[in-house]
C-alpha positions, 0 to 999 in steps of 0.5 A, spaced: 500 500 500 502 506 498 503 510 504 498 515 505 493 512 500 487 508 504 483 504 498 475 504 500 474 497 497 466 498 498 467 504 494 471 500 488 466 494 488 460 500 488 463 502 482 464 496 478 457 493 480 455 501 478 458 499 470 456 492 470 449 494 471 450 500 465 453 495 461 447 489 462 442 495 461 446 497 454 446 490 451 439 489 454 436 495 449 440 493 443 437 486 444 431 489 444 432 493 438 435 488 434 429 484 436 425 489 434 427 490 427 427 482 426 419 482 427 418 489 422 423 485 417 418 478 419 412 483 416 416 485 410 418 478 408 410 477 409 409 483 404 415 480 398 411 474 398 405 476 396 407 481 391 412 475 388 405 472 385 402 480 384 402 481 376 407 485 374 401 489 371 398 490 377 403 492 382 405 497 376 398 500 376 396 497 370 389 492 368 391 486 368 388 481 363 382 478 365 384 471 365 388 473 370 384 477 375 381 471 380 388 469 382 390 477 382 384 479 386 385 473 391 392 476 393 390 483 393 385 481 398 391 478 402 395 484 401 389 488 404 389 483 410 397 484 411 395 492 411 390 491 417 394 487 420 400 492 420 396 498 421 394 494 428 400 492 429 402 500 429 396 502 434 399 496 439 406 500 439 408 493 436 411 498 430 417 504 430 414 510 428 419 510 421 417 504 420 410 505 420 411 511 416 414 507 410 409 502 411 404 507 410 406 510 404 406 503 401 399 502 402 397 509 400 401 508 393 398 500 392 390 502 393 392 507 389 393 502 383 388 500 378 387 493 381 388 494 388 382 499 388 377 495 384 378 489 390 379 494 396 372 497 393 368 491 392 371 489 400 369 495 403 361 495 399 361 488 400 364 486 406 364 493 411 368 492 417 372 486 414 379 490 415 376 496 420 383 498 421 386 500 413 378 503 413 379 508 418 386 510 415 383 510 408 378 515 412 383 519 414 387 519 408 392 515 410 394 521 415 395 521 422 399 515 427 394 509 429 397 509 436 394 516 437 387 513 435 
């Protein structure tokens, strides 16, 4: 020991327990961001999968040929269910914000779209309520924040 120098050991375990306790912190919420990001990447997976089977044409707004709008009208109903389920998903706080705001833009963009719009049209006079939470964006003009309604 050095002369004139006394070590308060209870100060020093203080401390140390003090860093492991931020550093246990620290790990716990970069965990709960990646796990965070791997659920929102699940739902965009959801979105890929549908759209690989969406004609071309419809996805670029066009009208796709007759022979082809069942099967078209199908997935587009399954990608209306995937929107409502987002949609919740952001009122449940389950979604970031920025996340929320690309998938909002890309619902908005797609309902605009020749195909997408005869199918939603047909499910809200049809079937009302079937997807109340995309109806409610749809009200508002996809403006606002589900988590604030």
């Amino acid at each position: 020991m050095i002369k004139g120098l006394s070590v308060d050991w209870n100060s020093v375990v203080s401390v140390f327990t003090m860093l492991g306790v931020l550093v246990a912190a620290f790990q716990l919420r970069v965990s709960s961001k990646i796990a965070q990001s791997e659920f929102e990447d699940s739902i965009d997976q959801q979105y890929r999968e549908l759209a690989k089977g969406i004609p071309v044409d419809a996805l670029i707004g066009k009208e796709v040929p007759q022979d082809k709008k069942e099967f078209t009208r199908e997935l587009i109903y399954n990608y209306l269910d995937l929107c409502n389920e987002q949609i919740f998903l952001r009122k449940k706080g389950r979604v970031r914000i920025d996340t929320w705001i690309d998938w909002c833009s890309g619902i908005e963009s797609n309902l605009k779209k020749t195909e997408f719009q005869t199918v939603w049209a047909e499910v809200k006079s049809e079937a009302p309520q079937t997807f109340s939470f995309l109806e409610k964006l749809d009200a508002l003009g996809f403006a606002g924040d589900p988590k604030n309604w």
